[in-house]
C-alpha positions in Angstrom: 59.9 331.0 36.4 58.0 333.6 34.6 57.7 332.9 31.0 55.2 333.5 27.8 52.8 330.5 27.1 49.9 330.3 24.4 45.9 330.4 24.8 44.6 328.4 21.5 41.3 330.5 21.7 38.1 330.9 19.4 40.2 334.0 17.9 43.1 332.3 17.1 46.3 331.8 19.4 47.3 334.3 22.6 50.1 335.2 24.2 49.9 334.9 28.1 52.3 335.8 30.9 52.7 333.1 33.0 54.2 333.6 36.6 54.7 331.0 39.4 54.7 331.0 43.2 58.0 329.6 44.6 56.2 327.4 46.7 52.2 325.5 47.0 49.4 327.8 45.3 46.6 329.5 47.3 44.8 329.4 43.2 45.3 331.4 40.5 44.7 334.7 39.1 43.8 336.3 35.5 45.8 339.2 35.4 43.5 341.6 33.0 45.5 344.7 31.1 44.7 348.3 30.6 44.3 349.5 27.4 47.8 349.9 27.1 48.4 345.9 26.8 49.9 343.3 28.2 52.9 345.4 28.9 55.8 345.5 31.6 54.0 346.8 34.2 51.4 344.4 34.3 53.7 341.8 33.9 54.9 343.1 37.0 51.7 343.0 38.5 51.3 339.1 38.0 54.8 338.8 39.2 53.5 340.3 42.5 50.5 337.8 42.6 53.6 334.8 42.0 55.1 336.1 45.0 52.1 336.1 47.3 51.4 332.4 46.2 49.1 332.7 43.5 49.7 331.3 39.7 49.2 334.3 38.0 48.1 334.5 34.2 47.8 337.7 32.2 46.6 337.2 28.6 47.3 339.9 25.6 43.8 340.2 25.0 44.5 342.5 21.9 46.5 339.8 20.3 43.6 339.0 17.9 43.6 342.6 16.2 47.2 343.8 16.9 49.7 340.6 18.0 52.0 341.4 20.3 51.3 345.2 20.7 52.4 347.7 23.9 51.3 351.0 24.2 53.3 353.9 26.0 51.9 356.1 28.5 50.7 359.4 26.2 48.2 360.7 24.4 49.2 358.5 21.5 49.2 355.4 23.4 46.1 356.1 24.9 43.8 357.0 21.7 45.4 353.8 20.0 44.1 351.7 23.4 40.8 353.2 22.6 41.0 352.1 18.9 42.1 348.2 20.5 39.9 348.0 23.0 36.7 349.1 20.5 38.1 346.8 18.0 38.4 343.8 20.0 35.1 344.0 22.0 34.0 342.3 25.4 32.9 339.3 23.6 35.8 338.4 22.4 37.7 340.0 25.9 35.6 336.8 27.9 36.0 334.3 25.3 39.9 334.7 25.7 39.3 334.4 30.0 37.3 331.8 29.7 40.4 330.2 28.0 42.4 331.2 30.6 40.0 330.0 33.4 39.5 326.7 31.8 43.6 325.8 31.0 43.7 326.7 34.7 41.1 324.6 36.2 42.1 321.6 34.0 45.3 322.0 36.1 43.2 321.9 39.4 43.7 325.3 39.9 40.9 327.9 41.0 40.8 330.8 39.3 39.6 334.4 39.8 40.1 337.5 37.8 41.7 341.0 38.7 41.6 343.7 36.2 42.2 347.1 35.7 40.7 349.9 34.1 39.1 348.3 30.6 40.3 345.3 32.3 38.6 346.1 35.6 34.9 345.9 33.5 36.2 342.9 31.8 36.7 341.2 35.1 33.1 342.4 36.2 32.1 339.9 33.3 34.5 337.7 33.7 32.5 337.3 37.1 28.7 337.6 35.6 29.4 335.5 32.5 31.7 333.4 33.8 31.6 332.9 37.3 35.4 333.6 38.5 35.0 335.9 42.0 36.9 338.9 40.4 38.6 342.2 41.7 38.0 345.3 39.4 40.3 348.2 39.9 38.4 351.3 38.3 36.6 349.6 35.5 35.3 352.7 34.2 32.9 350.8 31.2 30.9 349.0 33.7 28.0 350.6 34.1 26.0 349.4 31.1 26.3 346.0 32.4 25.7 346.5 36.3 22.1 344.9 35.8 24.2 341.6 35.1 24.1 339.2 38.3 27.0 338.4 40.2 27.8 334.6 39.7 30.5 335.1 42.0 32.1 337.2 45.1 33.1 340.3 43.6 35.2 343.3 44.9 35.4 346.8 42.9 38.5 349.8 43.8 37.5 353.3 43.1 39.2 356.4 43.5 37.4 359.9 44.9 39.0 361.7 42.3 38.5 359.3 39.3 36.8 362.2 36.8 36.1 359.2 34.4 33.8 357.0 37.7 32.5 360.1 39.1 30.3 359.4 42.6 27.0 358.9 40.8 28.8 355.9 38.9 29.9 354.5 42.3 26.3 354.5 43.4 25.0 353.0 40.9 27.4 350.2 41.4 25.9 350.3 45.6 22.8 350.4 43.9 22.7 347.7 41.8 25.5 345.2 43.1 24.4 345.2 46.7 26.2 341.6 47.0 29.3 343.3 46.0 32.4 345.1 48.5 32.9 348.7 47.0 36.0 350.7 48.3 36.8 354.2 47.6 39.9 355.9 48.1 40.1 359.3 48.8 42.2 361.6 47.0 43.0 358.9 44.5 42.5 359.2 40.7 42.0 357.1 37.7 45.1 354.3 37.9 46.2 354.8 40.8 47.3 351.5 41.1 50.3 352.3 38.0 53.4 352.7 39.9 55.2 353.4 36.8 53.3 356.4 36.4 53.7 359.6 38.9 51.3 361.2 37.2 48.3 359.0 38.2 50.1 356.7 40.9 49.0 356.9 44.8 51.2 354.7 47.0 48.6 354.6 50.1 45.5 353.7 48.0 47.1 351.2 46.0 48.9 349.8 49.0 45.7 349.2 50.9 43.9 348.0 47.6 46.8 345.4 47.3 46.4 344.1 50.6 42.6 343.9 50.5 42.8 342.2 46.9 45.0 339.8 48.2 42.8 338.9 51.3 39.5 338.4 49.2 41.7 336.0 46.5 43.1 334.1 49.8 39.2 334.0 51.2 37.4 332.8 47.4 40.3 330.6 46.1 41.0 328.7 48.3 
């Protein structure tokens, strides 16, 4: 049942990856990429939200600057995320969720957002500026925008070992999102949540992530 659909967005037309549940929805989740795009291993990720009953929706957000783009996991890949993620900008990141969000809701769905890394701060604003309850895994460009009000329940992952969200970031995040559940996993580093990756994957963390991700959706989509 998983398929590619189209956003018509204020940036032109988007690719999403559209997943089902095999049976009745508990809502719907935006599925929000790494740098790396909208790639097989997020793809995956919504998959896994399908089979825990949720629609999921994961829109290419770069397909405004570079249509259709994946990047692989190397030094490569990574500076040319960089480039993408500059180049497209939050602004543009939120106007393509909002999209999403609203072609979801017209379908009487309620949506939240779960992102990871870049898309982990988007989903922070996706929750600020657009009031979804979101799920950021390791958004690591969140701290400029912390003094932004929740709109929504939000929930942030963290790893101890994350040299790019070192502790002083997590506080800040205590500090300034009191409203907001913060976990941190020890031992675990930046990604940990990429089980195609053994570089940067930890199977315990990302386990009990999972589980708690899939709780707070059940508890603030319903």
């Amino acid at each position: 049942m998983a398929h590619w659909t189209e956003l018509d967005t204020p940036h032109g037309p988007v690719r999403a990856w559209r997943d089902e549940p095999g049976g009745p929805s508990h809502g719907a989740v935006i599925v929000l990429q790494e740098i790396f795009g909208a790639n097989a291993h997020i793809r995956d990720v919504a998959g896994r939200f399908a089979a825990a009953g949720f629609v999921a929706l994961a829109p290419a957000l770069y397909d405004p600057v570079a249509p259709g783009i994946e990047l692989p996991y190397d030094e490569a890949g990574t500076a040319r995320g960089v480039a993408l993620r500059n180049e497209l900008g939050f602004d543009r990141a939120i106007d393509i969720v909002a999209v999403a969000a609203e072609t979801l809701h017209a379908e009487g769905l309620r949506a939240g957002a779960v992102g990871f890394c870049w898309g982990g701060s988007v989903a922070f604003l996706a929750n600020t500026r657009l009031g979804l309850p979101a799920v950021s895994y390791y958004g690591a460009r969140t701290l400029p925008f912390l003094d932004e009000p929740l709109r929504a329940p939000m929930m942030f992952h963290f790893g101890s070992a994350d040299h790019s969200i070192p502790e002083d970031a997590v506080a800040q995040h205590r500090q300034k999102q009191p409203a907001a559940t913060i976990h941190v996993y020890e031992g675990a580093g930046h990604a940990f949540n990429r089980d195609v990756d053994n570089h940067v994957f930890d199977p315990h963390a990302a386990d009990v992530a999972w589980r708690r991700t899939i709780d707070f959706l059940q508890e603030n989509l319903r």
